[in-house]
N, C-alpha and C positions, 0 to 999 in steps of 0.2 A: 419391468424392473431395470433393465440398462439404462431408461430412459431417467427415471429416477438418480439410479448411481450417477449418471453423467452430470446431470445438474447437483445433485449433492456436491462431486468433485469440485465445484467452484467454492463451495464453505469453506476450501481449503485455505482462502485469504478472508476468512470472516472470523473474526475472536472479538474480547469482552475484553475493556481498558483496565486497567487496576485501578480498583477504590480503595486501595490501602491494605485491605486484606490479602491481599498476594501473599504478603510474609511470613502471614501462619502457616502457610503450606509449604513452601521453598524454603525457607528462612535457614534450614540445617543442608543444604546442599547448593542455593544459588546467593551468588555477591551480589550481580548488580545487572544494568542491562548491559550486552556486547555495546561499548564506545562510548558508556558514561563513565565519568567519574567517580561517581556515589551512586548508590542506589537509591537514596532519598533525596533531591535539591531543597535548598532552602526553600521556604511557603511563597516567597517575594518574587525570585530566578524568574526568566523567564522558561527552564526548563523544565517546573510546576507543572503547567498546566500540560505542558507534551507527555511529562509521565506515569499523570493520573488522570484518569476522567476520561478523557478525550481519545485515545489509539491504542492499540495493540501493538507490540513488538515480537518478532519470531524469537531472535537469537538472543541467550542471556551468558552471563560467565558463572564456570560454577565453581563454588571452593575447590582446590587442590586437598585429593581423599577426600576423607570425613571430616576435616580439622574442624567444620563449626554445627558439628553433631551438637553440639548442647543449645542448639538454638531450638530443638525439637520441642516445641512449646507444648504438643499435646499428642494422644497414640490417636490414629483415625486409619480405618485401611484406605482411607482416598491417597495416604503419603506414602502408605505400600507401592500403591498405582503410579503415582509418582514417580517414583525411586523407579519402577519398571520403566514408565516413558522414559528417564533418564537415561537408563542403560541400553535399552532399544534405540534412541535418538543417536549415544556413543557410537554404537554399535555399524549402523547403519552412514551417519556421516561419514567416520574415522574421525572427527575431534571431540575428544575425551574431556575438554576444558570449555567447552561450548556448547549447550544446551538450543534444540531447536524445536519450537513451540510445534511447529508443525509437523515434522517429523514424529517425535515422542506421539502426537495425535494420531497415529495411522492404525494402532491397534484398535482403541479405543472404538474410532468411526466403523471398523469393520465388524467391532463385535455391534455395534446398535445397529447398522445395516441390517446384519444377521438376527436380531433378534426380530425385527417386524417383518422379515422376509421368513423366518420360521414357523411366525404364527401364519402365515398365509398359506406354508405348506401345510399345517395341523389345519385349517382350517378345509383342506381340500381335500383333506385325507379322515378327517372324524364327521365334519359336518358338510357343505356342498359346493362344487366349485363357486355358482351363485353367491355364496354367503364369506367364501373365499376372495371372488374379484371385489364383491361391494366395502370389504374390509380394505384390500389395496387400495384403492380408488379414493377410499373415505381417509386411509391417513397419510396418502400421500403428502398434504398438504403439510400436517403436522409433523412428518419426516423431513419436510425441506424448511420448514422452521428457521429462519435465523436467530431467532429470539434465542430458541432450543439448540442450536447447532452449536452456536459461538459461543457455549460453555464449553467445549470439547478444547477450543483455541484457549484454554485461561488457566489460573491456577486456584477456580474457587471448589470448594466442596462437592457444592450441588451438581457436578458432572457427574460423580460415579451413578447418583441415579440415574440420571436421564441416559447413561449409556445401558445401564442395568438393567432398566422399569421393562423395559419391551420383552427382554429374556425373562422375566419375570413371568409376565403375562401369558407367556406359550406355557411354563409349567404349572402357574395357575390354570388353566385350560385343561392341559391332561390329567393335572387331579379329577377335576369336575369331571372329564368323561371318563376315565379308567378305574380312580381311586386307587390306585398304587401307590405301597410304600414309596418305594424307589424317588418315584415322583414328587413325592411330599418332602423326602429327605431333601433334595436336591432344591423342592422351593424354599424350605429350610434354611439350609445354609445359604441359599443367594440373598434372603431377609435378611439373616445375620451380618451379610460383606456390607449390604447396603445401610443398615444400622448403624453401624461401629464407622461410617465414613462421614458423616456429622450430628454433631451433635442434638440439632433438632430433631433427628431420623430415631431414634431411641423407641420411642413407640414403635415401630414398626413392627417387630414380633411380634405386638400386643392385638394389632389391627390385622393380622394378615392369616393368626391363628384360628380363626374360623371357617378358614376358605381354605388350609392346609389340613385343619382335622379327618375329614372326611376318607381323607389316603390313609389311615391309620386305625386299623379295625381292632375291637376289641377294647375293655375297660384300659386293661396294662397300659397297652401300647398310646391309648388317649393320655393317660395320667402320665408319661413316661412323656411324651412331644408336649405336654401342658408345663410339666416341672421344666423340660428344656425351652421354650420358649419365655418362662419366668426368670432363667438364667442369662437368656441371651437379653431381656430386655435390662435386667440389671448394670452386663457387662457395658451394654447402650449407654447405658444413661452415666455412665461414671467419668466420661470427657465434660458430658453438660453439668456436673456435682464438682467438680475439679479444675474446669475451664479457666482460664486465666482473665477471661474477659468476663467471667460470671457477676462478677461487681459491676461492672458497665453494663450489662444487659437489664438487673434487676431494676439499676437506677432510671432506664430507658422505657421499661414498664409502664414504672409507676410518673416519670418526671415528663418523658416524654409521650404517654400513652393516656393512660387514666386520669391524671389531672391535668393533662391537655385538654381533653373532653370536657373534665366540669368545669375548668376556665372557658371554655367558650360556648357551656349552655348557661351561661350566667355569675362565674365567679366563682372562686374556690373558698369556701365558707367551712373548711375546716384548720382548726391551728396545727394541731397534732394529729398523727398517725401512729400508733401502737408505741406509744408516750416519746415520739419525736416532732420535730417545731417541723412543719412545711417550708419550705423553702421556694416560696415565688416569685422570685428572681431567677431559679433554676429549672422553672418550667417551660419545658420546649426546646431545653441547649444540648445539645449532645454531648455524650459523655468523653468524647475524644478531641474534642476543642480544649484549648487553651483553660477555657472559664467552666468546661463543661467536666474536664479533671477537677479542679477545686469544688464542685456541686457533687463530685461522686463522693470525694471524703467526706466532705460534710453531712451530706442525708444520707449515706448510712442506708439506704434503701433495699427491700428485700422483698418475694413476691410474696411473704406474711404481709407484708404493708399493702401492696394490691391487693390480695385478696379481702382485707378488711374495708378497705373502703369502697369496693365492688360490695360489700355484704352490705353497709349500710347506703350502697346508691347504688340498687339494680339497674337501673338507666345508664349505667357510664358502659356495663360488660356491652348490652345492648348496641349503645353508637359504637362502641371498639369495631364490634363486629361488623355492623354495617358500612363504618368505613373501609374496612378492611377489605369487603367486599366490592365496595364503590371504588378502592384504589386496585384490586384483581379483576378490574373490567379488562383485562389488556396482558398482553405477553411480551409488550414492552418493558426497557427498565429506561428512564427518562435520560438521568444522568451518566449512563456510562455509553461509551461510545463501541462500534462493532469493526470500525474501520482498521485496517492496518496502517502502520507508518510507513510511508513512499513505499503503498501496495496498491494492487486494483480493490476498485472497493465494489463488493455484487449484494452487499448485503438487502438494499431496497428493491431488489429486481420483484416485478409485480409477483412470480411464484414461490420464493423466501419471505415476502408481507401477508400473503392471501392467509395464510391458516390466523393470524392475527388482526385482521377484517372482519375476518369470520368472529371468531371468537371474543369479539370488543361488543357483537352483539348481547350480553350477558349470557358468556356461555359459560362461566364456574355459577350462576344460578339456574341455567339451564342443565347443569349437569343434576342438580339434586332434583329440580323435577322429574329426568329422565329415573333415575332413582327409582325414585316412590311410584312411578308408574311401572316399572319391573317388579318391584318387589311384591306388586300384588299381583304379575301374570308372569313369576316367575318360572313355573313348569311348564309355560308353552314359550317360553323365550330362549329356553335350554341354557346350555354351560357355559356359552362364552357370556351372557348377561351377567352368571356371576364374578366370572376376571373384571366387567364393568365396575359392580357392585364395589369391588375392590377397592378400584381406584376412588372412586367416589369417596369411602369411606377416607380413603389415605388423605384425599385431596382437603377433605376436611379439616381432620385433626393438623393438617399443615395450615391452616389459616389461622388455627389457634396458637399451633408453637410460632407463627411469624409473628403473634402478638408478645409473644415473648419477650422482643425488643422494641414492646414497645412501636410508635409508626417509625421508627428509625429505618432506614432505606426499606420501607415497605415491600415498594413494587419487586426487589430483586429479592426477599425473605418469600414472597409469594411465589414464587415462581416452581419452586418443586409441586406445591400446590394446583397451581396451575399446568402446568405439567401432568400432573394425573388425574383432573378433569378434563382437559385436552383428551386426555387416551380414554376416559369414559364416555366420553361425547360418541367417541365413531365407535368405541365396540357398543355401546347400547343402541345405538341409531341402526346401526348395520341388523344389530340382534332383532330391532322391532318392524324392520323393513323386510327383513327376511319370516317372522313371524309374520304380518301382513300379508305376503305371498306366497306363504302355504294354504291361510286362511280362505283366501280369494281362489285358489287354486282347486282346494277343497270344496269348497262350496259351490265349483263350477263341477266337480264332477259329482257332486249330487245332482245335481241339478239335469246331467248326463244323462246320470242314472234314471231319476225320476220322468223324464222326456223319453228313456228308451222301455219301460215297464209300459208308461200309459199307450205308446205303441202297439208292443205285445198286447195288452188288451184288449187295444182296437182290433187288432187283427184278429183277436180270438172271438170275438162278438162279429164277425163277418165273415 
């Protein structure tokens, strides 16, 4: 475990560049970065490319108090977490006017530590140290992750999971072996934090309430976490029904998703969509371009409109999918960069790449086979196959919300997704490895048995 923290330590100069979306999350509490100007340069500047895409920067300036509270574009508890990094980052430097990336990250990295370092203890403590070390060992990789780390260094959403998902995972586990309230409550409300932190996460109560029921004995108390899970996925889903970018996501759908597909299986052969003109001049532009603003006004697009023309052209959901999957071969994101500005950069060191080598060999479709071969040797695979089952299930439905927008930065919508096939890969692997050495275990000491009877016998016939 030292060995791990000590290389972890080094992520400490690994973060995720800004693709723009930075500002939905800072936007009510940070100006600009420490020694710019603006926080946006012109598109032309040579300063462009140094402040998106390309680097990461630690230090930022933050408004004086709350003055630009109304920048608060949308509620997500990832800006509660936030707001915490901030005041921890204050706290700990002494400058109250300068936000430090990497500081603000020091809780964060200690609770995800803690959470894959707890299941190991649950894992040595309910099932066997064997099945305990083969867990360490297997996510080690997935731990030292740069891919997964350099969200921690950023200011996008998808960190509160990946800090979250591991903690998850140990109270998914003690349900399965205890069934305790207590336990359930507790998975409960960490679905909810991790829910309400973006907006594609909304389903989560909906996915995760079959693996929580079991702690909750009795019709009442079913119907009672059933109604509360229907409340929590509500409260979910009401940033993604209210979102400010909801107009550019549906238009990305359908402009950049679905009739991307039937333009290049042969041409878009329909005029209208739920009695609007197509617009094929507008297919494949984004909606945050210059031309790809003017295409959002005009088509008027809604995921009524996908789903109608997914109804009349089952093959378009089909390729959606399968590209989706052919672009989550990978726990890279292409265009953002992991480097810091005038920092050491460790990000490519061979054991921050290796879980993403690994994993390029289709491992978000090796996760569903791993799947479907549990779930039918699920009672010899025990409790932790179902925290597996879990993920899998989650890993999924995020493939589908990443279609959401459409293939608009695909590879970085995938990544929670992948993310929790990642964490199904080693706890199913370890669960079928360690099932395997029972089996073989087993069967050796029959076999004991059966070589020490026919002894006895011999000896009793002599």
């Amino acid at each position: 475990m030292a060995c791990v923290c000590a290389l972890f330590s080094l992520h400490l100069f690994t973060g995720m560049a800004d693709n723009g979306d930075f500002s939905r999350t800072y936007g009510f509490l940070i100006a600009k970065p420490l020694g710019w100007a603006v926080d946006v340069p012109a598109g032309d500047s040579p300063d462009w490319p140094r402040r998106f895409f390309s680097m990461w920067r630690d230090r930022w300036i933050l408004y004086p108090g709350l003055s630009n509270v109304t920048h608060l574009f949308s509620f997500s508890t990832e800006k509660i977490c936030f707001a915490f990094q901030v005041a921890f980052s204050a706290i700990v430097t002494g400058t109250p006017h300068v936000y430090s990336v990497i500081v603000g990250s020091l809780p964060g990295r200690l609770a995800y530590l803690a959470g894959f370092f707890w299941l190991f203890v649950l894992l040595r403590r309910h099932g066997s140290a064997r099945l305990a070390w083969a867990y360490l060992i297997c996510v080690t990789p997935v731990i030292l992750c740069a891919n997964f780390a350099s969200f921690l260094n950023s200011f996008y959403e998808e960190q509160v999971g990946i800090i979250l998902f591991p903690a998850l995972a140990g109270l998914l586990y003690l349900v399965a072996v205890t069934r305790r309230m207590r336990y359930g409550a507790a998975a409960f409300l960490l679905v909810w934090f991790i829910a309400l932190s973006k907006t594609a996460y909304f389903p989560l109560p909906i996915v995760a309430a079959p693996f929580i029921f079991p702690a909750f004995r009795g019709k009442v108390a079913t119907w009672k976490l059933g109604a509360a899970v229907l409340v929590a996925a509500m409260l979910a889903f009401l940033p993604a029904k209210f979102g400010e970018f909801k107009g550019v996501n549906q238009f990305h759908t359908l402009y950049y998703g679905a009739l991307k597909v039937m333009k290049d299986d042969g041409g878009i052969d329909v005029a209208t969509i739920g009695g609007k003109p197509v617009l094929t001049d507008c297919v494949f532009v984004s909606g945050f371009t210059e031309k790809g603003i003017e295409c959002v006004a005009r088509a008027h697009a809604t995921y009524m409109d996908t789903a109608r023309l997914v109804a009349a052209h089952p093959k378009i959901a089909l390729h959606m999918i399968d590209y989706a999957f052919e672009r989550g071969n990978t726990v890279l994101i292409d265009n953002i960069g992991l480097n810091m500005e005038s920092g050491p950069a460790f990000s490519t060191l061979p054991p921050f790449t290796l879980w993403n080598r690994i994993y390029s060999h289709h491992g978000n479709i090796l996760s569903l086979l791993l799947a479907a071969v549990s779930m039918i040797a699920l009672r010899r695979l025990g409790p932790l196959a179902r925290v597996g089952l879990f993920f899998v299930a989650w890993g999924a439905v995020q493939y589908l919300m990443a279609l959401g927008d459409g293939f608009h930065e695909l590879q970085k919508h995938l990544i929670g997704g992948n993310y929790s096939a990642s964490l199904a890969l080693v706890l199913l692997t370890v669960t079928m490895l360690e099932a395997a050495w029972r089996g073989v275990r087993n069967h050796s000491k029959d076999d004991d048995k059966a070589d020490a009877e026919q002894r006895k016998e011999y000896a009793g016939a002599n």
